[in-house]
N, C-alpha and C positions, 0 to 999 in steps of 0.2 A: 508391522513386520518384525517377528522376531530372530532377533542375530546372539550369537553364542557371547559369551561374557569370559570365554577362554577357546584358545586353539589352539591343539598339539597338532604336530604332523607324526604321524604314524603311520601305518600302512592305508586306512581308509578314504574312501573318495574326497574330495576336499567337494566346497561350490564357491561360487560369489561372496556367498554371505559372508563365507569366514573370512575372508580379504576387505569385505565393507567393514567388518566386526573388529579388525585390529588395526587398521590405516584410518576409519572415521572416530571409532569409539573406543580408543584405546584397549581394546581386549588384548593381551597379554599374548605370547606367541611361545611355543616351544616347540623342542623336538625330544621326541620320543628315544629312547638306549639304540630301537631297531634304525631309527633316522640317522643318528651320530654314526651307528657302524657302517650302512652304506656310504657316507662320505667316508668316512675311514677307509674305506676297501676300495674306495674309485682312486684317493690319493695314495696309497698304496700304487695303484697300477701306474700312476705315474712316475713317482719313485721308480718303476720297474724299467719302465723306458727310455728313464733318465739315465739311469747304468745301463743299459743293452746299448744307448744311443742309436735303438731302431727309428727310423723316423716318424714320426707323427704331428700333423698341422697344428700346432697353434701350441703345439710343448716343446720340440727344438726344430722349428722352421720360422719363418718368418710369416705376417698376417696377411690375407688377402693376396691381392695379387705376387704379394711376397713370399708364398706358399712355400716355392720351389730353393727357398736360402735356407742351408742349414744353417742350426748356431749352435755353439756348446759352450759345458761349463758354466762361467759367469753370466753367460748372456744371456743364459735362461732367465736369471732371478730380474734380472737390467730390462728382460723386456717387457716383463709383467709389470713393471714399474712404469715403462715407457709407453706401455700400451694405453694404460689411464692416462698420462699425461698427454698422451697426443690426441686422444679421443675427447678428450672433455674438452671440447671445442664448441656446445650448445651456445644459444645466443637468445637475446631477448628475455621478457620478464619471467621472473623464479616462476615453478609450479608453486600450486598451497601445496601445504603439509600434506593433508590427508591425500593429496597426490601421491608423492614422493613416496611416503611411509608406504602407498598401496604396489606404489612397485619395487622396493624393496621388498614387502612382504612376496610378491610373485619371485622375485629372484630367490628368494630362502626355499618356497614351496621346491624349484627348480633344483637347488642341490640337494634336497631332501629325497631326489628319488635316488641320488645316487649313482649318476652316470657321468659329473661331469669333473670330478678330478682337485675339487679346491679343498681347500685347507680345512682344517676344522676350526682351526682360531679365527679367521676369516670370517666363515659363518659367524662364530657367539660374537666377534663385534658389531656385526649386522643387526643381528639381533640384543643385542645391547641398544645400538640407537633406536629401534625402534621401541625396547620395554624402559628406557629411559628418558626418549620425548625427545631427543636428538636428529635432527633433520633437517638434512644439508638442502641448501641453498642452490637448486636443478633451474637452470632456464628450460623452457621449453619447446625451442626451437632449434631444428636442424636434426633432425632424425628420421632414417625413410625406412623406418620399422625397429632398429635397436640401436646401440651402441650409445651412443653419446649421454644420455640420461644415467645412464647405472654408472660411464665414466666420472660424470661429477660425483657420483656417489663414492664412487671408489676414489678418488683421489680428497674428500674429505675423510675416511680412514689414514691416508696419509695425514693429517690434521692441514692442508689447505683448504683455503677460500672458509665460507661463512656457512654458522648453522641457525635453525631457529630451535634457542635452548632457553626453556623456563622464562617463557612470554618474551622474550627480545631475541635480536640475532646479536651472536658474536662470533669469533673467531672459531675453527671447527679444532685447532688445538687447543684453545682452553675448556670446552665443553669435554671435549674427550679425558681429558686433564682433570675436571670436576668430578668425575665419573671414575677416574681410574684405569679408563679404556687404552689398549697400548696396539697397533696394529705389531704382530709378528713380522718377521721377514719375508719379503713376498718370494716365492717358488716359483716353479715352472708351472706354467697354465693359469697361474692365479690371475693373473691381470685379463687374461682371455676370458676366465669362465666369468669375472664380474663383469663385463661387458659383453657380454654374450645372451642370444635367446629372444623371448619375445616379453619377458617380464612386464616392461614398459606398458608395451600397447592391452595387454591384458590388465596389469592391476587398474588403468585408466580404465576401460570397460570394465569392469565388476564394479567401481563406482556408479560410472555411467545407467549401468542396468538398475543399479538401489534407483536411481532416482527417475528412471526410465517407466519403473515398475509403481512408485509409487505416486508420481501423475498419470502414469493408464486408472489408476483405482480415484486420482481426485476428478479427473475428466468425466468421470461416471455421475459422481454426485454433481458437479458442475449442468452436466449437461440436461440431467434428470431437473436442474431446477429452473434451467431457460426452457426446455420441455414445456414443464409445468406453470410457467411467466407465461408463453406463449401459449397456452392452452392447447398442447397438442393432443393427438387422438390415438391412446392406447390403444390399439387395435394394432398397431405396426408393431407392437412388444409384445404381443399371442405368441405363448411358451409353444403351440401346438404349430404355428405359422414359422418361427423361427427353428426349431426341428427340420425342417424341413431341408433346411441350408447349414448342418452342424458341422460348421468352425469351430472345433473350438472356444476360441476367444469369444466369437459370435454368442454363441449360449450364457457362456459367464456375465458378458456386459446384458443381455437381455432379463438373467435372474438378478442381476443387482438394479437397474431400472425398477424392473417391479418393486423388487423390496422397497427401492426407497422413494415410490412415489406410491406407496400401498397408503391408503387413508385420507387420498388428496382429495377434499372438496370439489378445486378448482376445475380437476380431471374428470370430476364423476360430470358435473354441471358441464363440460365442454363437450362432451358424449356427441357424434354424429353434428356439430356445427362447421364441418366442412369435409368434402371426400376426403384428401387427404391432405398431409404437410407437406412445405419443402425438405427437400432430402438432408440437408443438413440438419433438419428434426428428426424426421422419420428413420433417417438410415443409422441413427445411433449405436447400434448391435453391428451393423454391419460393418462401419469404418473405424471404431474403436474396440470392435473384434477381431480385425486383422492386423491393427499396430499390437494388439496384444500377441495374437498368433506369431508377427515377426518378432517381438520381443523375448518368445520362449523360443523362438529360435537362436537367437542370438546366448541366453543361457546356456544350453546346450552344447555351444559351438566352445562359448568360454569356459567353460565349465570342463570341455573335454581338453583344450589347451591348458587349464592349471594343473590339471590330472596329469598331462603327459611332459614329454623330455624334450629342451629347445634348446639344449646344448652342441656345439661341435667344435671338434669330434666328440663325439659320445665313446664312451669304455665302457664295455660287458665284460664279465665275468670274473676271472679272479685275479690277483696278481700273478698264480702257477700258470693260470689259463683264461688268458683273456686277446679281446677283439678291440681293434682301434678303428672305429666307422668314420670317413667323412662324408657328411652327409649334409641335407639343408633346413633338418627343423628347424633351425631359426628363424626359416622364411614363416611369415605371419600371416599366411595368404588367410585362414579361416578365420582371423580376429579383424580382418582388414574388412573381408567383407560382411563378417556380422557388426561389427561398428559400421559398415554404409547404411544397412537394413537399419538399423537404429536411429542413422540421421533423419531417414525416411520416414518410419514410424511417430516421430516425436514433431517432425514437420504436419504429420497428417493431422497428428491430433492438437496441434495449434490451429490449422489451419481449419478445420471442421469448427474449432470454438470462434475462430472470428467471424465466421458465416453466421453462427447464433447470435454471438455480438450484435452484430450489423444488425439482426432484426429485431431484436430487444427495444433498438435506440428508433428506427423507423417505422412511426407513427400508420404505414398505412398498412402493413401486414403484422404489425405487434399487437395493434387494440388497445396502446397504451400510448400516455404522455406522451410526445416528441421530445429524444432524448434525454426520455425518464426523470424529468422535472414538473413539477406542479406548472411552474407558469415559462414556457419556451418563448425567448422571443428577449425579454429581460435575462435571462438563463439561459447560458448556451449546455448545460448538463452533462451529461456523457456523452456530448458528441465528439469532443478530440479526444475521448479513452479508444474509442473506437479507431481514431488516426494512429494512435500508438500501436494497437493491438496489429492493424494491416503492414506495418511497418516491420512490428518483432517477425510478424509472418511472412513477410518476402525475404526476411533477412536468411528467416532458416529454410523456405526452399533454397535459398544460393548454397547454404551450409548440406542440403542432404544431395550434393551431387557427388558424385562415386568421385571416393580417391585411390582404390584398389586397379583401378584402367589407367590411374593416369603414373605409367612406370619413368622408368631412367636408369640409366649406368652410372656403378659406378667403380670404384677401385682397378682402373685399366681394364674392363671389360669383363674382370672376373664374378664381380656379383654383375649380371644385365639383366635383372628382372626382379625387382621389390616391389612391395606388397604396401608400403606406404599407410600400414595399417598405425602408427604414434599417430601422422596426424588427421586423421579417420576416429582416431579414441579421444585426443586432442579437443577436437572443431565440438564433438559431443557436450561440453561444460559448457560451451556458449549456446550450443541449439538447445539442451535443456533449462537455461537460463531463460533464456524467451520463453520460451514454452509456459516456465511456472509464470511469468507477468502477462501469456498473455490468458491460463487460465484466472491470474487473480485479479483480471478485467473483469473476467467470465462472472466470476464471483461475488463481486462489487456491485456491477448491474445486474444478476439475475436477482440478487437480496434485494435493489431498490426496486425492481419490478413487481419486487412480492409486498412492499408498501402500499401500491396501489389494487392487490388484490384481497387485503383482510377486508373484513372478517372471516373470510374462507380458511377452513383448516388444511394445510399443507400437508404434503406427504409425510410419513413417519423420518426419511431420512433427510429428506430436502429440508423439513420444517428447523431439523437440529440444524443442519451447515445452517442456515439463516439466524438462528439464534445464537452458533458461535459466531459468528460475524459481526453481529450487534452487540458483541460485547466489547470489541474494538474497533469499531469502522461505526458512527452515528447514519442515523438515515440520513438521506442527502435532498433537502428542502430549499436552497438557493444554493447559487455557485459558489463553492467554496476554493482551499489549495485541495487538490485534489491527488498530487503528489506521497505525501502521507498516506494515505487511505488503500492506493495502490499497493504500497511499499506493506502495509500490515496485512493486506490480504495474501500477498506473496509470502510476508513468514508465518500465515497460518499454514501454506499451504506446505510449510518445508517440516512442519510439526507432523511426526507422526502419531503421537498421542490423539493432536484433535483429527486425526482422520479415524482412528478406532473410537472415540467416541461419540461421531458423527454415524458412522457405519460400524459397528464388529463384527457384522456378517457378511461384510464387502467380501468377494470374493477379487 
C-alpha cells in the first residue's frame, strides 16, 4: 500500500492515507498560504465579535449547558485556558503515538478548512509536535465521541503533564523547551476549538482502516492456502459463476484466489474428489467480499468526515460579512457507525479463518495429520493453536457489538444524544489485534499443512507466502514452544513489503 512521504493541506480532497502517512510514518505535514489564510479569516471573525460583544456559543458564553452565561473581556482568554484544564480529565492507559499524532493530524485537517476561529500560532505548534516527534501522553478513556483527548493535548501546549520525545517520556515543558516551542496567549475560542469536532474518533479510524484493509488482502492469501491444504474444489472460484452475484469485494477476492492458487498441483489433482466444500472453504469470495464491501464503506464515510467541518459554532464568511452557526457536526454519528461496520467486518474475517483452522487440525475432513504432526498422540501439535485462535474469536464477536445504539446524556441534558463513536475507533486496535494472531495461526498451520503435501507444486502465490514463512518459522516436526512461531508469523503479517512480494497483483 502506497502512502505519500509528504502532506500539504490545500484546497484538495484529503483520504485515510494521508493521516496513516503522518501519524504512522512520520510524513511531514503542512499548510498551504491558501490554508494559513482561511484560519486567518475565521480568527479575524472572532476578533469581530469580540468587539461587537454580539453573542456567540463557545467565544463569550459559557460551554455546554452553560451556553446561556455571558462573559467578557478577561474571561474570554481565562476560559480557553479553563476549558483544557477542566476537560483533560481522560483516564486509564496513554494512547501509542501513532494514536495521538493521528488525531492531532485530524484536528489540523479541521482548522485548515477554515471555519472554526483559532489562532494561527496555535496551529504551527500543533504542527510543530507533530514535524518534531512530540507527543503528549493521551489516556484513552472517557470520551463519548470528543473532547477530552484533544483536551490533554492541549493542555501539554501549556507545557503540563508528559510527552513521548526522542525515544523516552519527559516532561511536556522541557520537550517544548528543546524545540523552542512557546504556546502564545490563549484567545477567545481557542480552548473550545482544540477540544472540539470529531478529530479523535476519525484519526483512530484512518488508522484502523490501514490495518483493516491490509488483513482483508492477507486473509486472501491465507485462505487461498488452507483452500489449497484442504484440497478444495475450484469450481466455487468460476470468474463466470461468481459474476453472477457482483459485489464488489465479491469479484476482487475471487480474482486474487485465482491468481494465487493459479499453478497449484494440489488443486488440479483434487478436481471433482467431492461435490463440494464446507462453506468456510467454498464461500471465500463471498464472506471476505463483503468485509471488503463494508470496509469501503467505512472509507468513504471517513474520508467524507476529514473532508468536512466538525467545528461549533462554525463562522462563514468574512469579518465585514459573516454568519455565527450553531449547529452539531461534532456529533460523530457517521464515524461511530462506520467504525461498528469495521468491528464487524474484521470479526467476520477472523472468524471465517478459525473455521479453516479447525479443519486443517481435524484429521477426519482435512486428509491430513491429526493436528498437523507426524506422530499425534506423543504430540499434541496445533491443537491448543486452534484454542487460541476460538478464543481471539469470541473475544472480537463481544468487540463487534454496536456502540452507536448504546447513547447517554450528558452536560444537564444539553448534549442527550452521542454517537459514542472514540470508543467504537478505540475497541478497533484490539479487535484488529486478534484478528492478525488469529490470521497468523491461519498461516503457521496452512504452511505445516503444505509439509505434508510436497512434492506437489503450490500455487504461484500460496507457494511464496509458504516460502516467506519458512524463512522464519521452521517446519514443525515435534512439539515444540510454539509461542514464538506465533508471534513471527503475526510480524510477517504487519510487514507490508512481504505482502507485495508474496502478491503485487493482490488486488
Amino acid at each position: 500500500m502506497n502512502y505519500p512521504s509528504s502532506v500539504t493541506l490545500d484546497s484538495q480532497p484529503l483520504c485515510w492515507r494521508d493521516v496513516v502517512a503522518v501519524a504512522r510514518y512520520g510524513a511531514p505535514l503542512s499548510l498551504s498560504d491558501a490554508a494559513w489564510a482561511r484560519i486567518d479569516n475565521a480568527q479575524a471573525i472572532v476578533q469581530k465579535i469580540v468587539a461587537s460583544e454580539r453573542r456567540a456559543y463557545g467565544v463569550n458564553t459559557g460551554l455546554g449547558a452553560l451556553c446561556n452565561q455571558a462573559l467578557h473581556g478577561e474571561q474570554l482568554a481565562q476560559l480557553s485556558r479553563n476549558t483544557l484544564m477542566s476537560h483533560a480529565c481522560g483516564v486509564g492507559a496513554p494512547l501509542s503515538d501513532e494514536q495521538t499524532r493521528a488525531i492531532i493530524c485530524c484536528a489540523i485537517v479541521n482548522y485548515s478548512h477554515g471555519k472554526s476561529g483559532i489562532q494561527r500560532p496555535l496551529v504551527a505548534m500543533l504542527l510543530g509536535l507533530l514535524n518534531r516527534g512530540i507527543t503528549p501522553q493521551v489516556p484513552a478513556q472517557g470520551s463519548v465521541g470528543y473532547l477530552t483527548h484533544m483536551a490533554h493535548v492541549g493542555v501539554a501546549l501549556l507545557g503540563l503533564g508528559e510527552v513521548s520525545y526522542r525515544g523516552r517520556l519527559v516532561s511536556a515543558a522541557q520537550a517544548l523547551a528543546a524545540e523552542g516551542l512557546e504556546l502564545p496567549p490563549l484567545g477567545a475560542k481557542d480552548g473550545l476549538c482544540l477540544v472540539n469536532g470529531t478529530p479523535c474518533m476519525t484519526g483512530l479510524s484512518c488508522l484502523a482502516l490501514a490495518d483493516a484493509t491490509r488483513l482483508s488482502r492477507w486473509a486472501d492469501v491465507l485462505g487461498a492456502m488452507s483452500f489449497e491444504a484442504l484440497r478444495g474444489q475450484i469450481a466455487a472460484f468460476d470468474a463466470e459463476i461468481l459474476a453472477l452475484k457482483p459485489h464488489p469485494g465479491m469479484q476482487a477476492v475471487g480474482e486474487n484466489l485465482r491468481a494465487l492458487l493459479n499453478g497449484s498441483e494440489a488443486i488440479a489433482a483434487s478436481e471433482g474428489i467431492r461435490t463440494q466444500d464446507a462453506l468456510s472453504i467454498r464461500s471465500i469470495p463471498q464472506v471476505h467480499g463483503a468485509c471488503r464491501d463494508q470496509i469501503a464503506h467505512a472509507e468513504r464515510q471517513i474520508d467524507t468526515e476529514l473532508n468536512g467541518t466538525s467545528d461549533n459554532p462554525l463562522l462563514l464568511g468574512t469579518p465585514d460579512d459573516f454568519r455565527v452557526m450553531s449547529q452539531a457536526n461534532p456529533h460523530g454519528e457517521s464515524v461511530a457507525m462506520a467504525a461498528d461496520l469495521l468491528a464487524i467486518a474484521i470479526a467476520e474475517l477472523g472468524g471465517i479463518a478459525e473455521r479453516r483452522i479447525d479443519r486443517l487440525i481435524n484429521p477426519l475432513v482435512s486428509g491430513l495429520p491429526a493436528f498437523l504432526v507426524s506422530e499425534p498422540g506423543v504430540n499434541s501439535g496445533m491443537m491448543i493453536a486452534q484454542y487460541v485462535s476460538a478464543a481471539l474469536c469470541a473475544e472480537n464477536r463481544q468487540l463487534a457489538q454496536p456502540c452507536v445504539v448504546d447513547n447517554y446524556v450528558t452536560s444537564a441534558l444539553q448534549e442527550d444524544h452521542l454517537s459514542m463513536g472514540t470508543g467504537a475507533a478505540l475497541r478497533l486496535r484490539r479487535a484488529l489485534d486478534n484478528c492478525n494472531q488469529i490470521l497468523a495461526i491461519e498461516y503457521l498451520l496452512a504452511a505445516q499443512a503444505f509439509e505434508f503435501l510436497q512434492p506437489q507444486r503450490f500455487g504461484e502465490g500460496t507457494g511464496r507466502a509458504w516460502r516467506q514463512l519458512r524463512q522464519k518459522v521452521a517446519p514443525y516436526h515435534q512439539d515444540r514452544w510454539l509461542a514464538p512461531d506465533i508471534a513471527a508469523a503475526a510480524a510477517l503479517l504487519r510487514d507490508e513489503a512481504v505482502l507485495a512480494d508474496i502478491a503485487p497483483a493482490l488486488r
